[in-house]
Backbone as ProteinMPNN parsed JSONL, in Angstrom:
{"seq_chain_A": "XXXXXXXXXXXXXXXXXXXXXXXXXXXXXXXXXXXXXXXXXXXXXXXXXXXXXXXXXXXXXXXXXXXXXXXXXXXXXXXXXXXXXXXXXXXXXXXXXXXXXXXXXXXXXXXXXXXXXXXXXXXXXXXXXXXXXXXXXXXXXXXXXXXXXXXXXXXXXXXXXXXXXXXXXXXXXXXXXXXXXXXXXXXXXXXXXXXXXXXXXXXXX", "coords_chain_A": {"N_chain_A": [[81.994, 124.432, 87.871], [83.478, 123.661, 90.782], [86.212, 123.956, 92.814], [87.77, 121.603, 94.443], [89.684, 122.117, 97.202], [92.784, 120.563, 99.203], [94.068, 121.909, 101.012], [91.982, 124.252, 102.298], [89.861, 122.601, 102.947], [90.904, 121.303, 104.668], [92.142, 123.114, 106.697], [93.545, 122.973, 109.484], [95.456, 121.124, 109.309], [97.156, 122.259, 107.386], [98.282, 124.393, 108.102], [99.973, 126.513, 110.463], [100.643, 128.695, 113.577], [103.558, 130.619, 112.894], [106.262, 130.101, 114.879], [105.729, 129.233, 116.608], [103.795, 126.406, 118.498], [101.843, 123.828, 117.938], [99.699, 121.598, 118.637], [98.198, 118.826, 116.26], [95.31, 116.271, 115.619], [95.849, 114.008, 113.377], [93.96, 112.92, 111.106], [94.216, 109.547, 109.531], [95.425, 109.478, 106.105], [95.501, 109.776, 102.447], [98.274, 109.407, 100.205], [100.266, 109.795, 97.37], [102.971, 108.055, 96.903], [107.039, 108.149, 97.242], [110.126, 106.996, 97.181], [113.342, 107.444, 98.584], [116.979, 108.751, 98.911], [119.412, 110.604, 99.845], [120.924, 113.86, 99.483], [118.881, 116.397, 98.973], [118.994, 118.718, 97.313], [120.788, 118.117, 95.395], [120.997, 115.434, 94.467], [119.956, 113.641, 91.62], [117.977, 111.669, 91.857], [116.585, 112.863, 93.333], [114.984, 114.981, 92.142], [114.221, 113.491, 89.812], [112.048, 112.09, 91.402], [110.714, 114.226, 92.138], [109.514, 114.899, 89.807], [108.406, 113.126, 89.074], [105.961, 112.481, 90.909], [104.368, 115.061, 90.646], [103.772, 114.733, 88.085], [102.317, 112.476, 87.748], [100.192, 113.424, 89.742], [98.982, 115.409, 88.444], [98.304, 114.524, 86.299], [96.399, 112.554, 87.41], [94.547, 114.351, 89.001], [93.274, 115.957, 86.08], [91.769, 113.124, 85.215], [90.203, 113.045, 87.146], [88.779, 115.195, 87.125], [87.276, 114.904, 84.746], [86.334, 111.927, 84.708], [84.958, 111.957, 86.783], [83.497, 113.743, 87.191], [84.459, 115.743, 89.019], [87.21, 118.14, 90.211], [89.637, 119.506, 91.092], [92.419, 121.318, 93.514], [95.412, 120.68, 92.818], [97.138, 119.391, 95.572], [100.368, 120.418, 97.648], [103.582, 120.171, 97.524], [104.434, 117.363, 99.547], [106.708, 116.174, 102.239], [108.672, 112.924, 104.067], [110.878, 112.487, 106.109], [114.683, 111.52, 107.091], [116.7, 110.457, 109.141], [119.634, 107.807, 110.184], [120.89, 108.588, 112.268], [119.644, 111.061, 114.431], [121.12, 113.191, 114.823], [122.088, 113.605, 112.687], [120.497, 114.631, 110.698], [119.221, 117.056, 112.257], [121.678, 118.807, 112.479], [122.086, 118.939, 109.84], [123.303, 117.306, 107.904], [123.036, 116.638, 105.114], [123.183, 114.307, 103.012], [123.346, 112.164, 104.13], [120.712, 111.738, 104.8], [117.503, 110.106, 104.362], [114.529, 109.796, 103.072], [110.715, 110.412, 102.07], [108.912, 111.571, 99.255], [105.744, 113.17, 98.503], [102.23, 113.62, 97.377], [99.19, 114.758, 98.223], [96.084, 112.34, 98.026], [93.381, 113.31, 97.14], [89.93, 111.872, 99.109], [87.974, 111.252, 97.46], [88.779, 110.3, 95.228], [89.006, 107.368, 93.747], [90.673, 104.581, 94.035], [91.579, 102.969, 91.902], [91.33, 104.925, 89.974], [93.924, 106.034, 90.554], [95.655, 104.464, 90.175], [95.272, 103.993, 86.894], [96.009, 106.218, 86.344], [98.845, 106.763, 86.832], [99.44, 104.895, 85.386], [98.623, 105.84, 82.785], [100.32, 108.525, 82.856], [102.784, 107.104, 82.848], [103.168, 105.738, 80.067], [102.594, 108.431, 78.382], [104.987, 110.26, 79.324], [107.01, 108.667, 79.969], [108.384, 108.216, 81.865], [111.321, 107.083, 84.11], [110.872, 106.958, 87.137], [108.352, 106.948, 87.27], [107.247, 104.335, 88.073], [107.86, 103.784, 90.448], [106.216, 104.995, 92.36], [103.58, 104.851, 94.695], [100.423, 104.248, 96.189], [99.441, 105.231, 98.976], [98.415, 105.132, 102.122], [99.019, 107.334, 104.954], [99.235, 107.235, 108.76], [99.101, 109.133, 111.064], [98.516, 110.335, 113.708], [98.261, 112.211, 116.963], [100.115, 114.387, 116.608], [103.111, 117.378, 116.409], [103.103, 120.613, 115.384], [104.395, 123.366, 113.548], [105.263, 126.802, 111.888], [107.399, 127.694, 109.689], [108.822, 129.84, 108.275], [111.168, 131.11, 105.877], [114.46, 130.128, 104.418], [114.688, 126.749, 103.664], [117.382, 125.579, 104.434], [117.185, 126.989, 107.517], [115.995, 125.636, 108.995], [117.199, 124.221, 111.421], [117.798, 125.39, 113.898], [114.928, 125.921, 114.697], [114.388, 123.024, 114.727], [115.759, 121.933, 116.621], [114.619, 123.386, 119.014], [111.862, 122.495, 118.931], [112.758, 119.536, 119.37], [114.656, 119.443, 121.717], [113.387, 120.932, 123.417], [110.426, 121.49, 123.418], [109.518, 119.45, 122.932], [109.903, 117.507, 125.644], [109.26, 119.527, 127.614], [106.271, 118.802, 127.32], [105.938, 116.362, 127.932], [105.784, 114.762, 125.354], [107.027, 112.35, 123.043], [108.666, 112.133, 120.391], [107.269, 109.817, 117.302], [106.596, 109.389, 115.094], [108.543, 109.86, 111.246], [110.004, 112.54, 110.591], [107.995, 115.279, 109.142], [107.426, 117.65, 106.189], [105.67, 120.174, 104.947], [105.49, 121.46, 102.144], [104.504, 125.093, 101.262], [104.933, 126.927, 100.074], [106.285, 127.935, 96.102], [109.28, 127.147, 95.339], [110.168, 128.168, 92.792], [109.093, 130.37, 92.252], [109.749, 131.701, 94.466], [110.958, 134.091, 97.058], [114.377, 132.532, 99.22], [113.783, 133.855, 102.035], [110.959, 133.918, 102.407], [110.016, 132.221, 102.376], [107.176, 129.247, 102.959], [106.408, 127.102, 104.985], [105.372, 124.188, 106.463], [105.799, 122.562, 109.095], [106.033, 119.161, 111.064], [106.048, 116.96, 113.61], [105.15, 113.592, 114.032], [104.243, 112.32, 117.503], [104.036, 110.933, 120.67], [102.36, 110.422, 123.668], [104.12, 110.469, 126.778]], "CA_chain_A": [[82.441, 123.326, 88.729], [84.203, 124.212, 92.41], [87.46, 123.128, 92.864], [88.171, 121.096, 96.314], [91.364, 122.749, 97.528], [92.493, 120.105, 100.509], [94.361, 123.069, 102.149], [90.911, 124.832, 102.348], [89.054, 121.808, 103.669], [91.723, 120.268, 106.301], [92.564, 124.32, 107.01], [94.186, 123.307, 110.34], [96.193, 120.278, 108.996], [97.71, 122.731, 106.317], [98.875, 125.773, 108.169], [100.372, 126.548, 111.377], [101.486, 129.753, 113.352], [104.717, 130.926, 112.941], [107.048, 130.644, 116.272], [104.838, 128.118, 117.84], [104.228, 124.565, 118.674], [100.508, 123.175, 118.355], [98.685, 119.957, 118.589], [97.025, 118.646, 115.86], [95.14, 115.281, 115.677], [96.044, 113.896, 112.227], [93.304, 111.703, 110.164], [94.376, 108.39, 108.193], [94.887, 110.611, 104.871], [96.382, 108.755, 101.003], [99.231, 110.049, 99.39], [101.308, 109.295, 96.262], [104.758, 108.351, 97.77], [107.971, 107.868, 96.007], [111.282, 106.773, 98.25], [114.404, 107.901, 98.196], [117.778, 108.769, 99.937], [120.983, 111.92, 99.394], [120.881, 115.487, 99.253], [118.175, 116.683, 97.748], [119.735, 120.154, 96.499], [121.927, 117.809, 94.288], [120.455, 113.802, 94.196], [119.36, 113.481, 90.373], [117.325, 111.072, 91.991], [115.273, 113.823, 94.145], [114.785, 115.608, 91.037], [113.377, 112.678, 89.52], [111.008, 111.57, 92.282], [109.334, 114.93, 92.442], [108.925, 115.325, 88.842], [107.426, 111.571, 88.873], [105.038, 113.229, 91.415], [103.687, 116.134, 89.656], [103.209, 114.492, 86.644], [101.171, 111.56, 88.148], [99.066, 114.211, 90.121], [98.178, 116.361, 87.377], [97.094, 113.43, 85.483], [95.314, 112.195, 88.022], [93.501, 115.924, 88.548], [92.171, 115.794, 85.057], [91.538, 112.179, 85.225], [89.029, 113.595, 88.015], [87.977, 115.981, 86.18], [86.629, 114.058, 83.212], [85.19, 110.826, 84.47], [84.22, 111.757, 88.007], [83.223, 115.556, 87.464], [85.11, 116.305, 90.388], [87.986, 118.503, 89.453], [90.205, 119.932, 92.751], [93.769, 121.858, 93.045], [96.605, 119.961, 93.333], [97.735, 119.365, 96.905], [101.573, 120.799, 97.762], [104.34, 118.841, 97.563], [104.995, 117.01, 101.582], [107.722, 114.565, 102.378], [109.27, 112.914, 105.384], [112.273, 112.763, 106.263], [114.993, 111.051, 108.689], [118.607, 110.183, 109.021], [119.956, 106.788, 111.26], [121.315, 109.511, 113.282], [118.947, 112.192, 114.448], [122.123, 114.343, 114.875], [122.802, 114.03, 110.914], [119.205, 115.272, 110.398], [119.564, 118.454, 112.994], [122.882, 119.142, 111.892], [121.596, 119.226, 108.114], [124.03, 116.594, 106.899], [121.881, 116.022, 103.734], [124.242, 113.238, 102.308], [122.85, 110.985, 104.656], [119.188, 111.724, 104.818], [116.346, 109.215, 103.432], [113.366, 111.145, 102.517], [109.745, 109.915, 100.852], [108.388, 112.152, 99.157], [104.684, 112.679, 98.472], [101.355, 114.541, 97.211], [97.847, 114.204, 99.229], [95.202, 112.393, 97.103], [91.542, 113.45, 97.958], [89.37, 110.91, 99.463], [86.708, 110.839, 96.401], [89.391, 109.65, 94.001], [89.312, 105.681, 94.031], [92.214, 103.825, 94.111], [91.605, 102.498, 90.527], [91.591, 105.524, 89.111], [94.953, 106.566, 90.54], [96.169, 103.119, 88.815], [94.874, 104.156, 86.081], [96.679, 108.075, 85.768], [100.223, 106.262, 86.941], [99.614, 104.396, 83.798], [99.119, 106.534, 81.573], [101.425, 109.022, 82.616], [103.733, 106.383, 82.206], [102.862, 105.584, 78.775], [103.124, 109.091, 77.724], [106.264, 110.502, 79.861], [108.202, 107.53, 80.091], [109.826, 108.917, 83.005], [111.465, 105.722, 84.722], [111.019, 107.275, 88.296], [107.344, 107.08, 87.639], [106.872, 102.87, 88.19], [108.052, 103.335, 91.802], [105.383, 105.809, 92.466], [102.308, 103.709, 95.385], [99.334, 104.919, 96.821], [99.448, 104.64, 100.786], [97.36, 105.349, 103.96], [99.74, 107.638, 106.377], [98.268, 108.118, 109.822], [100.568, 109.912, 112.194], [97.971, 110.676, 114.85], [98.527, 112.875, 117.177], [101.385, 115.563, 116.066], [103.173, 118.791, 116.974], [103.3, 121.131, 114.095], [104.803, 124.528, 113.327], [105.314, 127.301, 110.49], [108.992, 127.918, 109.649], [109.197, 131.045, 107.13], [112.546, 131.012, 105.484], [114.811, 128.567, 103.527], [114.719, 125.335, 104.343], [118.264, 125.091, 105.401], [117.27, 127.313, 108.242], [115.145, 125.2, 109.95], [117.751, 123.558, 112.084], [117.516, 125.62, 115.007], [113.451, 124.731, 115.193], [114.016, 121.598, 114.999], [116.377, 121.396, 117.922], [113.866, 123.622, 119.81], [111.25, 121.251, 119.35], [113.342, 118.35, 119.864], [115.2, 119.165, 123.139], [112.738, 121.86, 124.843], [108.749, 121.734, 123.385], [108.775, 117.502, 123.996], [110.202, 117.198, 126.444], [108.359, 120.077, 128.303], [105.086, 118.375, 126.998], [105.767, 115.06, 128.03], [105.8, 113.942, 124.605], [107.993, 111.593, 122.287], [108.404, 111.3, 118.857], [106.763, 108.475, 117.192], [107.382, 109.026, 113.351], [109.524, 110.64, 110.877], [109.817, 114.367, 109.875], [106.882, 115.859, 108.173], [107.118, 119.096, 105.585], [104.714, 120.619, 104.08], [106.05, 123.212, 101.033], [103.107, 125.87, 101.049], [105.365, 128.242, 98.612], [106.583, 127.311, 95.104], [110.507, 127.592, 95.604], [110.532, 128.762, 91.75], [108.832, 131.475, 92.753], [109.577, 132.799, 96.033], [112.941, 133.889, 97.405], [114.159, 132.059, 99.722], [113.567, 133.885, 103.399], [109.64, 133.751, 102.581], [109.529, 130.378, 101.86], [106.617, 128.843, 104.08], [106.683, 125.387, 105.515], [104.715, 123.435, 107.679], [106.908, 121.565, 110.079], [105.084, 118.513, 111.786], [106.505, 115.66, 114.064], [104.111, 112.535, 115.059], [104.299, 112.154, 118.669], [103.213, 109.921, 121.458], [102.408, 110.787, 124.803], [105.592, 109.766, 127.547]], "C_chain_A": [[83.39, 123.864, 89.8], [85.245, 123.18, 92.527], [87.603, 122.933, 94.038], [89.794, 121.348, 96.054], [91.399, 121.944, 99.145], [93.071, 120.992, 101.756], [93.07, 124.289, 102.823], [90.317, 123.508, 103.565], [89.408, 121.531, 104.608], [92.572, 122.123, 106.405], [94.207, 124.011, 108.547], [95.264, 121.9, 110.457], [97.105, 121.473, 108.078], [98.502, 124.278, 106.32], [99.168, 125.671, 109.824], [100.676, 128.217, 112.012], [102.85, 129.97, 113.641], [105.478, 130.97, 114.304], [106.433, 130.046, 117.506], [104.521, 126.881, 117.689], [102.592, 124.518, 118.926], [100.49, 122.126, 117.781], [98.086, 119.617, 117.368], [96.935, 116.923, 116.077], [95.126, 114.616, 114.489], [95.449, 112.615, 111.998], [94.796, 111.177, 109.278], [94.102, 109.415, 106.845], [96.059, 109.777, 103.795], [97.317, 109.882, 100.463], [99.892, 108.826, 98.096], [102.407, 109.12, 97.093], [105.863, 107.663, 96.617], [109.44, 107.497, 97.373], [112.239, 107.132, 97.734], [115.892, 108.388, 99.285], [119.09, 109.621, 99.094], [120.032, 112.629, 99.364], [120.058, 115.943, 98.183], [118.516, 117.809, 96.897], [120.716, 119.547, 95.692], [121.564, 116.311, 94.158], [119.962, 114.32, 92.439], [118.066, 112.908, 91.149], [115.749, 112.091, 92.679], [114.513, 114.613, 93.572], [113.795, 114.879, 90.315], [112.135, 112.18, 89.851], [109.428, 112.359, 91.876], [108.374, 115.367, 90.829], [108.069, 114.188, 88.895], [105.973, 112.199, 89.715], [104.058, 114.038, 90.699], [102.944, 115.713, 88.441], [101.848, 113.344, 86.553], [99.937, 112.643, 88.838], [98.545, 114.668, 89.594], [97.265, 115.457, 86.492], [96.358, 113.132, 86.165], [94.128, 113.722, 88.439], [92.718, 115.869, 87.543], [91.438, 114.577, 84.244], [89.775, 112.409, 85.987], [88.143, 113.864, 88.075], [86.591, 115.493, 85.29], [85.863, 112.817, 83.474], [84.396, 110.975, 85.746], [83.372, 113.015, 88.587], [83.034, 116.216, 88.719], [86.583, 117.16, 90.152], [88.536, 119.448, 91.438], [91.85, 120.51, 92.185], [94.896, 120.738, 93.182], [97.504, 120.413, 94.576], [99.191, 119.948, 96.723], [102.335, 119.677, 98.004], [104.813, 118.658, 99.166], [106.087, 116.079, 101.423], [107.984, 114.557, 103.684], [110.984, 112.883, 105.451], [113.469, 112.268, 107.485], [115.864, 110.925, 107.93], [119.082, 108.709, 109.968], [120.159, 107.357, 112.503], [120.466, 110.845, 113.442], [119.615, 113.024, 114.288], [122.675, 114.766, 113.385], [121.581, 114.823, 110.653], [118.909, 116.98, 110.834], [120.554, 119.6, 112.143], [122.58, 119.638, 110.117], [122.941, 118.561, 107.731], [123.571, 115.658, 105.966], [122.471, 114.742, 103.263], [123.233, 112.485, 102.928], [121.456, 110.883, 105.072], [118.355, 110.628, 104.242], [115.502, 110.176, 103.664], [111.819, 110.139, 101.413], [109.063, 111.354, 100.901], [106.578, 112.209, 98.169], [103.315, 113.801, 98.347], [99.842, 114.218, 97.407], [97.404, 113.734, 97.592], [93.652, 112.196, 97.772], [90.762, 112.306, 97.846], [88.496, 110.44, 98.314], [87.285, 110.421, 95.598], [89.795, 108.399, 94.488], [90.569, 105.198, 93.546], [92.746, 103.374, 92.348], [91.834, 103.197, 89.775], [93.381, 106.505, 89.018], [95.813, 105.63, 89.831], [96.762, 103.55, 87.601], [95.733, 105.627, 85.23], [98.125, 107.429, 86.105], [100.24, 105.511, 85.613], [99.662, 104.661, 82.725], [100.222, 108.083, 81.255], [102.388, 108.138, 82.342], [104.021, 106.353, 80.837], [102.787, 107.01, 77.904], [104.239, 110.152, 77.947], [107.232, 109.67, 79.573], [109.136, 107.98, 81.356], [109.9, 107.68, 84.114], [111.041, 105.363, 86.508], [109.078, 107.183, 88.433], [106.509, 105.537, 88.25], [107.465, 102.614, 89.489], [107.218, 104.085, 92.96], [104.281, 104.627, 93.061], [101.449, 104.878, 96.086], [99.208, 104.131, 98.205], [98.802, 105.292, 101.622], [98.704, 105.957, 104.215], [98.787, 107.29, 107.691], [99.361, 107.616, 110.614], [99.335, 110.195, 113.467], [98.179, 112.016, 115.795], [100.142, 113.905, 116.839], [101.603, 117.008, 116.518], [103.628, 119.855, 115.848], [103.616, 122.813, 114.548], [105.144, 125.403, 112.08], [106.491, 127.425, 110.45], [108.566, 128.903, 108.132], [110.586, 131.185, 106.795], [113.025, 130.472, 104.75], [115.201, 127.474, 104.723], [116.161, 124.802, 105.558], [118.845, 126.052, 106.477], [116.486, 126.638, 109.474], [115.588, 124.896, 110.94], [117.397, 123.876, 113.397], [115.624, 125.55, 115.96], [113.444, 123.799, 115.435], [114.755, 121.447, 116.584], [115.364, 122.36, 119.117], [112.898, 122.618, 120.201], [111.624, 120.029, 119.674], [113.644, 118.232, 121.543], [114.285, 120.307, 123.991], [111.321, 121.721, 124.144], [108.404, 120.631, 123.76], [108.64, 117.672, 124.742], [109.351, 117.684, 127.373], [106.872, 119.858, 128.427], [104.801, 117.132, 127.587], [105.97, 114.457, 126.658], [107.153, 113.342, 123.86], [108.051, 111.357, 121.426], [108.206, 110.017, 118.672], [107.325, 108.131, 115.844], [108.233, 109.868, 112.398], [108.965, 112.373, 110.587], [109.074, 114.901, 109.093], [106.917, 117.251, 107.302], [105.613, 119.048, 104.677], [105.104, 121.939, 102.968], [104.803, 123.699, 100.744], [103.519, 126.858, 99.864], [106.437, 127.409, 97.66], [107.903, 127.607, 95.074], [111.481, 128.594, 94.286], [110.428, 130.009, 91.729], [108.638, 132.725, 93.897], [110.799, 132.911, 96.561], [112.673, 133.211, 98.745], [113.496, 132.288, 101.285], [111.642, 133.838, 103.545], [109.151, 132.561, 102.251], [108.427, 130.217, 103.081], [106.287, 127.489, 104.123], [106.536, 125.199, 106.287], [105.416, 122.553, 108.02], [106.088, 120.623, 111.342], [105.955, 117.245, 112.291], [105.271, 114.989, 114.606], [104.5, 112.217, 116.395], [103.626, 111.428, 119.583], [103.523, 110.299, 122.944], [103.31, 110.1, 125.862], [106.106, 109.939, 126.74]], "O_chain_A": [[84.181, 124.695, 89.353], [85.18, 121.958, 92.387], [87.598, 123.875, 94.83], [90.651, 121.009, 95.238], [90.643, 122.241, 100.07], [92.777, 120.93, 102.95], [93.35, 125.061, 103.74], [90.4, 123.595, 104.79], [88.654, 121.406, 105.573], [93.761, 122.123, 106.087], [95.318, 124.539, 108.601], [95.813, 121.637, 111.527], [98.254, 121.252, 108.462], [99.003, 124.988, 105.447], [98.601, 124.772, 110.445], [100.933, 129.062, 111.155], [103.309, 129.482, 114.674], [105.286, 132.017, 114.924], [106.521, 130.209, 118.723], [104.966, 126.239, 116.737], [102.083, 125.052, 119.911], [101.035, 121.725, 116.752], [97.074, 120.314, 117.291], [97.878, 116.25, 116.493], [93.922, 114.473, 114.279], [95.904, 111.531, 112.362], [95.76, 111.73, 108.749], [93.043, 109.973, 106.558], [97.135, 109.3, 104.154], [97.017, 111.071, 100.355], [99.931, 107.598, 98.016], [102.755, 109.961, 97.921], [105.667, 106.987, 95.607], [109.331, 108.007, 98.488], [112.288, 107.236, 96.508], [115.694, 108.317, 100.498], [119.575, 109.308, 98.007], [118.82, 112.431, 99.272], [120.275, 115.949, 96.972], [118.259, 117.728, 95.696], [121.566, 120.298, 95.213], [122.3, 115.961, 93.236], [119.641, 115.496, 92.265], [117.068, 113.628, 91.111], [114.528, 112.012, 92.537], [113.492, 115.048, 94.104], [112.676, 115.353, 90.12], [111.261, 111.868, 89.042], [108.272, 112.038, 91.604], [107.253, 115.847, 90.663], [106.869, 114.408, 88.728], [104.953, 112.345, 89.041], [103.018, 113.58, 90.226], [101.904, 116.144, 87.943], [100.88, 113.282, 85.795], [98.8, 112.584, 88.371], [97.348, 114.663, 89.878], [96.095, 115.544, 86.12], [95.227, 113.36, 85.737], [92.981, 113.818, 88.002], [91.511, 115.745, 87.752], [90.802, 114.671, 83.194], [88.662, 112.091, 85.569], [87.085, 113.476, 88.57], [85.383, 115.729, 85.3], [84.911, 112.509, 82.756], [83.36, 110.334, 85.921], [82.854, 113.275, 89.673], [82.141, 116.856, 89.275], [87.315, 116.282, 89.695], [87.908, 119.761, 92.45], [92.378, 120.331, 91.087], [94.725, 119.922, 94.088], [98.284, 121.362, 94.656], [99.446, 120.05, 95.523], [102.015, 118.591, 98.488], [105.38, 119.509, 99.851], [106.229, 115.314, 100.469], [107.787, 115.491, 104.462], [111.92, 113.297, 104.767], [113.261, 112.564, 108.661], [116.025, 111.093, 106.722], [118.302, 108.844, 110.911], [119.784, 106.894, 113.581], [120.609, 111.704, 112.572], [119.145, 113.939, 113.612], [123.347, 115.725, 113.006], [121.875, 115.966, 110.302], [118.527, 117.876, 110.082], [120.348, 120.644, 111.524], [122.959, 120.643, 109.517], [123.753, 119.319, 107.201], [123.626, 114.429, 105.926], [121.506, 113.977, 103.217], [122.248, 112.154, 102.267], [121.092, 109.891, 105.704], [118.963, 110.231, 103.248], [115.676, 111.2, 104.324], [111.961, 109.464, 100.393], [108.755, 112.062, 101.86], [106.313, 111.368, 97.309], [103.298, 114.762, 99.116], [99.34, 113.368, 96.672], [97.811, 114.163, 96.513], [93.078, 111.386, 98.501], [90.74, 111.675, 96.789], [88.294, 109.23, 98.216], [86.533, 109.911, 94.769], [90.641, 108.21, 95.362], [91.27, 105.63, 92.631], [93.85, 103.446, 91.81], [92.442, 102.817, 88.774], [93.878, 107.2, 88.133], [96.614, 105.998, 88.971], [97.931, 103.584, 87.216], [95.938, 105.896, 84.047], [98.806, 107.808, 85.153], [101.194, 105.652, 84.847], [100.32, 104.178, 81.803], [100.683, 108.561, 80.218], [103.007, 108.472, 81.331], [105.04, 106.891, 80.404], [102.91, 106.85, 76.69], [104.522, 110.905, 77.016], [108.242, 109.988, 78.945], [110.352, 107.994, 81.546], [108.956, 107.317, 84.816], [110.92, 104.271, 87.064], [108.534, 107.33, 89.527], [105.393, 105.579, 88.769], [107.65, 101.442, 89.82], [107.407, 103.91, 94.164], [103.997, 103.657, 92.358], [101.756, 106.027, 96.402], [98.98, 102.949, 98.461], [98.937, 106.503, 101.445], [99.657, 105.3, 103.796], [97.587, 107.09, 107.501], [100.058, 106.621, 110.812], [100.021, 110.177, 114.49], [98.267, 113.031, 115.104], [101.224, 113.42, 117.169], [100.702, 117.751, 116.907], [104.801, 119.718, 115.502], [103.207, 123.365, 115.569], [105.344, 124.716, 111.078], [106.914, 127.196, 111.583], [108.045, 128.432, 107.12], [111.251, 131.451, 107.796], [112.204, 130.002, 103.962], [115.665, 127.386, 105.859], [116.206, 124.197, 106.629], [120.045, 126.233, 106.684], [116.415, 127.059, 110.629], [114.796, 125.068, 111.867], [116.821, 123.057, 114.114], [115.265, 125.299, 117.11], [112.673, 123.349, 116.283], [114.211, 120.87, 117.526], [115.441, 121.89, 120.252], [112.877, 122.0, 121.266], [110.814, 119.349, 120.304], [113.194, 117.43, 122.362], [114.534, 120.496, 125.182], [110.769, 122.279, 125.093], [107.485, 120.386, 124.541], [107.534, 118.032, 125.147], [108.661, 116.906, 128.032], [106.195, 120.427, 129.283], [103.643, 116.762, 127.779], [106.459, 113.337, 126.804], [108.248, 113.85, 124.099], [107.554, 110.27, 121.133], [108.647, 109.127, 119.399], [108.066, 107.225, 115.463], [108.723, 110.811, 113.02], [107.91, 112.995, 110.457], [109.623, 115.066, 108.004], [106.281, 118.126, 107.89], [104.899, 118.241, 104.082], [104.943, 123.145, 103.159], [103.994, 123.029, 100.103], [102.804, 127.397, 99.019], [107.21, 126.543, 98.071], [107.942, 128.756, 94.635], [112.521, 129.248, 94.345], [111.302, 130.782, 91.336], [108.023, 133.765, 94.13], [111.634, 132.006, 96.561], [111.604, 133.135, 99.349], [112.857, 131.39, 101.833], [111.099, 133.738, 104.645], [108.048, 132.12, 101.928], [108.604, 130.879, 104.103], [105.882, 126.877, 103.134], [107.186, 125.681, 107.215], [105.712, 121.662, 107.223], [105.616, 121.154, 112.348], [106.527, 116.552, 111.449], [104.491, 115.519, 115.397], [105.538, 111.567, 116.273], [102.446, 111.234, 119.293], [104.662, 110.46, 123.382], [103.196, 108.877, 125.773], [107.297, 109.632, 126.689]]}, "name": "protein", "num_of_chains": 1, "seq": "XXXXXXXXXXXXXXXXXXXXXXXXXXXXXXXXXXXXXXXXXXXXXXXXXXXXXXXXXXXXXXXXXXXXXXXXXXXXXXXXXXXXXXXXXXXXXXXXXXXXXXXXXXXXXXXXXXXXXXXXXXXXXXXXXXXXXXXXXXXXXXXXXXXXXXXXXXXXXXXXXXXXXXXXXXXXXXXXXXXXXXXXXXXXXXXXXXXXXXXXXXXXX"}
């Protein structure tokens, strides 16, 4: 049985190059999402979310597996990300961040059956963070995406590149919040090779 890997299939949704600013046109695509708000390097709550995540995905994976003999990797963990103040967000004053975070679910898995794996992970986790866990449509549309290699709380100075000199010079305008993509497992990778897809939705003017 062939495992659908969606970083394979959507190749140019799922990678970027390093030190540059491209276009993509981003399909209507479902995720798990979970909400949330503080510092994620210290929230319990952020801790909570992503385990609620994982644990619903995996079930749902061999949920997949077994009744739909479709069996695929498990997507990377994405979230968004914003602040009231763009300047708290830049700045990296985590305190005040909101954040959803969130793990693709491939188009061939019906809605019912993701139901269905939130339920029974429930029922055999119990993990309380897992009953705020929804299945949602994004679509960001057009977007300007980039790779950032490093730890996370180096990104800052990208972001203010793309903020005050790649828009602007483009014409464009942000539309929606902050997009990551974690491509490396943070357990296992130090931090300056971390790799992370960095994506803002944008709208032309």
């Amino acid at each position: 049985m062939d495992k659908y890997d969606i970083k394979k299939a959507l190749k140019p949704l799922y990678s970027a190059p390093a030190g540059k600013f491209v276009q993509v046109e981003m399909p209507a695509m479902r995720y798990l999402m979970i909400d949330g708000a503080g510092d994620p390097n210290t929230s319990p709550d952020y801790a909570a979310a992503v385990e609620a995540l994982y644990t619903a995905s995996y079930t749902l994976k061999f949920k997949s597996k077994a009744e739909l003999g479709r069996d695929y990797v498990v997507p990377p963990l994405e979230g968004l990300w914003w602040a009231e103040d763009l300047s708290d967000f830049v700045a990296r004053r985590k305190d005040r961040w909101r954040w959803t975070m969130m793990i693709a679910v491939p188009e061939f898995v019906p809605a019912a059956l993701v139901e269905q794996a939130i339920a029974q992970a429930i029922g055999k986790k119990g993990l309380p963070a897992l009953s705020r866990l929804r299945l949602e449509v994004l679509e960001e549309g057009l977007a300007v995406q980039t790779l950032h290699v490093g730890a996370y709380d180096d990104e800052g100075p990208t972001l203010r590149r793309l903020h005050e000199e790649v828009l602007p010079a483009q014409g464009l305008a942000p539309t929606g919040h902050h997009h990551e993509i974690y491509l490396s497992d943070p357990r296992k990778t130090v931090a300056e090779r971390l790799k992370t897809v960095l994506r803002q939705p944008v709208r032309v003017g």
